[in-house]
Kinemage of the C-alpha trace (Angstrom):
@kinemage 1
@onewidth
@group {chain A} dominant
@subgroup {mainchain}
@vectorlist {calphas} color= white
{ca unk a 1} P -44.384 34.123 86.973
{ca unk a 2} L -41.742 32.321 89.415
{ca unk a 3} L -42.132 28.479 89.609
{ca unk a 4} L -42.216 27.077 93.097
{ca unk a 5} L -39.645 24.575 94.428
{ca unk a 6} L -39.417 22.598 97.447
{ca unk a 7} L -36.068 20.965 97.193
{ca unk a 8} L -35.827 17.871 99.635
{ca unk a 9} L -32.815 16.738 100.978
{ca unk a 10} L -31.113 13.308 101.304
{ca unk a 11} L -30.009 11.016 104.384
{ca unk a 12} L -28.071 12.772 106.498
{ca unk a 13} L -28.626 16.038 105.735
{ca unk a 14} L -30.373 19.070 106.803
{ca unk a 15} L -32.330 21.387 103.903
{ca unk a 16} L -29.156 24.189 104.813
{ca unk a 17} L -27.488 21.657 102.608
{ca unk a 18} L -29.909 22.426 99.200
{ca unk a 19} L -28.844 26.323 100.171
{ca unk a 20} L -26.322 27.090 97.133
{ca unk a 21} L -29.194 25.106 94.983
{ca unk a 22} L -31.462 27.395 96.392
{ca unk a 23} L -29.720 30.612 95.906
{ca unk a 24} L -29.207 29.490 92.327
{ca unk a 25} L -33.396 29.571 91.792
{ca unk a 26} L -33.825 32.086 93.806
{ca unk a 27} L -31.352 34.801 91.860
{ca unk a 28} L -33.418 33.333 88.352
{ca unk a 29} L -36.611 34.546 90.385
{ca unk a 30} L -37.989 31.938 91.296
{ca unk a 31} L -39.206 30.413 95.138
{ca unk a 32} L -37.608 27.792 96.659
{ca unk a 33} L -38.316 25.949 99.575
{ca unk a 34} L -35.875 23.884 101.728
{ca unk a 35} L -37.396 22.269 104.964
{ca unk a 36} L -35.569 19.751 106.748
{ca unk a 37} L -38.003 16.672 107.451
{ca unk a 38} L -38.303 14.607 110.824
{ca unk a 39} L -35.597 12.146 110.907
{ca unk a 40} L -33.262 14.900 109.951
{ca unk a 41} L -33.633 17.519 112.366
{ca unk a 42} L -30.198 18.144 114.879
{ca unk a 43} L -32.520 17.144 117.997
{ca unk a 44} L -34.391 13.999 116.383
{ca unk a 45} L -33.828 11.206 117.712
{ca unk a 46} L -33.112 9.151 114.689
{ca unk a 47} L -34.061 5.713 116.240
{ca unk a 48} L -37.631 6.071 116.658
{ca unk a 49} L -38.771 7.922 113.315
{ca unk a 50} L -39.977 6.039 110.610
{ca unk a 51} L -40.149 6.533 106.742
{ca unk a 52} L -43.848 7.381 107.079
{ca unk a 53} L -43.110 9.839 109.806
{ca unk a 54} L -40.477 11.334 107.297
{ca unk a 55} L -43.112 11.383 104.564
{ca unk a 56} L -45.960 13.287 106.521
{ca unk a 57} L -43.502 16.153 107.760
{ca unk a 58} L -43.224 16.670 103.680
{ca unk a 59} L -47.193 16.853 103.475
{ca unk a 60} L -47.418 18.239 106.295
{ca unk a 61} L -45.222 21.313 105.174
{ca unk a 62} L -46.640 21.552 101.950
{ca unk a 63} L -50.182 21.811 103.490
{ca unk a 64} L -48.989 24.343 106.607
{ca unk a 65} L -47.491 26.673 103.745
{ca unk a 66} L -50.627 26.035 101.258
{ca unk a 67} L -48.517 25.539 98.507
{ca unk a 68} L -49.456 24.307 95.493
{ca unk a 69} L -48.372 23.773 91.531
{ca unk a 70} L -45.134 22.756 93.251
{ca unk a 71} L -41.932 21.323 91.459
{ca unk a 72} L -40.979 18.545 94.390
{ca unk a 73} L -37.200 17.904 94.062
{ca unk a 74} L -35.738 15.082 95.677
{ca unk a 75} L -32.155 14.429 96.004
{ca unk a 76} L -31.178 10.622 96.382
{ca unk a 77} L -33.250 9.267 99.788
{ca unk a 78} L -34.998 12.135 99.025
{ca unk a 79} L -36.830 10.687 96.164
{ca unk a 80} L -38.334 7.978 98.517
{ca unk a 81} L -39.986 10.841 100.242
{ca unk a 82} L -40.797 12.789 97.084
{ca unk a 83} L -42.111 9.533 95.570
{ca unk a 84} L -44.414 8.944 98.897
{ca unk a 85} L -45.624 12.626 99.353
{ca unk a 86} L -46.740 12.786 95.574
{ca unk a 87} L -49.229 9.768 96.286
{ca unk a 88} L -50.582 11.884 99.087
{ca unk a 89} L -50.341 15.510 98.160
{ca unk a 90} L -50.605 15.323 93.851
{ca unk a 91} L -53.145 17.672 94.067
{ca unk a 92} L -50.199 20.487 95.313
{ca unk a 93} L -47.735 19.446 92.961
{ca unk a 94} L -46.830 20.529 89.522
{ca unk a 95} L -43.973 18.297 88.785
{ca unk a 96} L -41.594 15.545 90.613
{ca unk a 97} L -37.855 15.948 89.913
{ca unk a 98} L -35.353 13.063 91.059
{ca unk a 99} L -32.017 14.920 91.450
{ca unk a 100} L -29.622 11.582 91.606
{ca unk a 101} L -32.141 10.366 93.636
{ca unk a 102} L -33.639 6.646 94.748
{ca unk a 103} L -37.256 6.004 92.104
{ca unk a 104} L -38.815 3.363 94.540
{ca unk a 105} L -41.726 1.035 93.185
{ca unk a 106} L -44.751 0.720 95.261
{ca unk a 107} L -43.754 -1.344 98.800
{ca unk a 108} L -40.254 -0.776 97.583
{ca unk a 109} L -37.317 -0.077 100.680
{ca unk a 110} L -34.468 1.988 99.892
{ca unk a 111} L -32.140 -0.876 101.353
{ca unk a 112} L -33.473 -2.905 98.508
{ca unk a 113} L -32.070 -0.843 95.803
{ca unk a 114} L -28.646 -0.396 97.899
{ca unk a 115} L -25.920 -2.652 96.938
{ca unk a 116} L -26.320 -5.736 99.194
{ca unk a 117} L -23.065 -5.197 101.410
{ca unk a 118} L -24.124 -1.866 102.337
{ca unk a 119} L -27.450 -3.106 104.119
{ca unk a 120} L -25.028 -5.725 105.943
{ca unk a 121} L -23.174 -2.700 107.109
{ca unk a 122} L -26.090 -0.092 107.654
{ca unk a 123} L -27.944 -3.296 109.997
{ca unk a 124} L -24.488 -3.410 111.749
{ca unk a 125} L -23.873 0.260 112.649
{ca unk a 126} L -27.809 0.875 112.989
{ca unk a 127} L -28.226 -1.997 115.806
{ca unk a 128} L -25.012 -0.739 118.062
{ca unk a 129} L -26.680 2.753 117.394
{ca unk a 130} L -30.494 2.462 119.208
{ca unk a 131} L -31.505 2.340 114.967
{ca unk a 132} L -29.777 5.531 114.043
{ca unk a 133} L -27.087 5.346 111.352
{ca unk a 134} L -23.719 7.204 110.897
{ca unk a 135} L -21.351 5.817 108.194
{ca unk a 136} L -17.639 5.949 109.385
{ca unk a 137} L -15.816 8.715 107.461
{ca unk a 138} L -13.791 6.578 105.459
{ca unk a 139} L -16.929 4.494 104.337
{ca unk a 140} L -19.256 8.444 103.825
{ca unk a 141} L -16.307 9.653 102.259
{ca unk a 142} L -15.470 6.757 99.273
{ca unk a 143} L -19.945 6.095 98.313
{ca unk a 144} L -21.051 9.845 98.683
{ca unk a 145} L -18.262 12.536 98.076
{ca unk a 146} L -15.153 10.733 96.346
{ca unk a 147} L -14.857 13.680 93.547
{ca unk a 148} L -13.878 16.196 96.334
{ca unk a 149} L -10.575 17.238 98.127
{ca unk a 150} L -10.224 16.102 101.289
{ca unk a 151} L -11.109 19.124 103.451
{ca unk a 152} L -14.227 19.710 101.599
{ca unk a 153} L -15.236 15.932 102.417
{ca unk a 154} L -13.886 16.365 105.787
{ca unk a 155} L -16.118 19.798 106.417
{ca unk a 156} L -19.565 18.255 104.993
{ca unk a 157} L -19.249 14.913 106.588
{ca unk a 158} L -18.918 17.563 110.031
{ca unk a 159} L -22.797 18.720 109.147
{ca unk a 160} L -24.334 15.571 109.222
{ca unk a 161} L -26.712 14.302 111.309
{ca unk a 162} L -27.623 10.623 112.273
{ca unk a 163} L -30.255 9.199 109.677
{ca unk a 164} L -32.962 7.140 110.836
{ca unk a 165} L -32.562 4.054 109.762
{ca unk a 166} L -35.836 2.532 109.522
{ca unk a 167} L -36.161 5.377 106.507
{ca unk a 168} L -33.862 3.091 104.663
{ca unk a 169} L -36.241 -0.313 105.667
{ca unk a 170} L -39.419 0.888 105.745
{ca unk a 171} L -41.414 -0.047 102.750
{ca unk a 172} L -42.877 3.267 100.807
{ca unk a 173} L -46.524 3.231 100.978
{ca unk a 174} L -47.392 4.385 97.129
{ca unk a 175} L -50.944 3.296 95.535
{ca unk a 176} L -49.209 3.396 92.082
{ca unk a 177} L -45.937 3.221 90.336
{ca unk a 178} L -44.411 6.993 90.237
{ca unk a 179} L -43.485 6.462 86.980
C-alpha cells in the first residue's frame, strides 16, 4: 500500500521546488503531494498574508483533497506550518516529518529562532517592501545555498518569490508542544 505525502515547502518557494523529492516517492510508489500555500503563490501579495492565513491553505488542502493517514513533511519555514496544521488537522495525519526544518514551541515566531542579526535585516528589507521580504542575492546565496556552484545558486534564487513576512513574526497558534 503507497504511503501518502504532502511535502510543504519553505519561504520563498513554490511546491515545483519539492518536485525532484517528489519524483523520488513517487517512482518507490508512493503519493506525494506538493501544494504551494498562500504567501507563496507568484500573484500573492506577500504583504498582507499572515502565518495563520499560510496555515489554513495547508488544512484547507488537506480537507479539499480528503486526505488522510498523511506523512506531513515540512522543509525549514515549512515546519512552522506543519507544526500549526497538525494542531488543527491530527485527525488526517499519520506522521510529521521536519526536513531541516524550524520545530516551533507553542506562541513561538520563526524570527525568534533566527539568529538575531537576521531579524534586524528581514525588519529592514520587509518595511521598504509593503511587509514582503526578498533577501539580496549575496545575503540568499551565503545562509541558504553556500554548498552549490554559482549558476545553480544563481538559477534557484531566479524562482523565488517574495515571502510574507509576517509568516516569520507571527506567533504559531499550537494548543501543545509538537514534540
Amino acid at each position: 500500500m503507497p504511503d501518502i505525502y504532502v511535502l510543504v515547502h519553505g519561504a520563498w518557494h513554490t511546491g515545483d521546488a519539492l518536485a525532484p523529492t517528489a519524483d523520488h516517492l513517487r517512482a518507490r510508489g508512493h503519493v506525494v503531494h506538493c501544494p504551494t500555500l498562500a504567501g507563496n503563490r507568484p500573484d500573492d501579495h506577500a504583504g498582507e498574508i499572515g502565518l495563520r492565513d499560510a496555515t489554513d491553505s495547508l488544512v484547507d488542502y488537506l480537507e479539499r483533497h480528503d486526505l488522510h493517514n498523511v506523512r506531513l513533511v515540512g522543509h525549514s519555514y515549512g515546519g512552522m506550518l506543519v507544526s500549526a496544521a497538525a494542531d488543527r488537522a491530527a485527525h488526517r495525519l499519520r506522521r510529521i516529518i521536519y526536513a531541516n526544518a524550524f520545530v516551533p514551541l507553542p506562541g513561538e515566531r520563526l524570527v525568534d529562532m533566527a539568529p538575531p542579526h537576521y531579524k534586524a535585516l528581514f525588519d529592514a528589507i520587509a518595511a521598504a517592501n509593503n511587509g514582503a521580504l526578498m533577501l539580496p542575492y549575496e545575503v540568499w546565496r551565503e545562509t541558504f545555498i553556500n554548498d552549490a556552484d554559482d549558476a545553480l545558486a544563481r538559477e534557484t534564487f531566479g524562482r523565488l518569490n517574495p515571502q510574507p513576512y509576517r509568516c516569520f513574526t507571527d506567533p504559531v497558534p499550537l494548543s501543545r508542544p509538537t514534540a
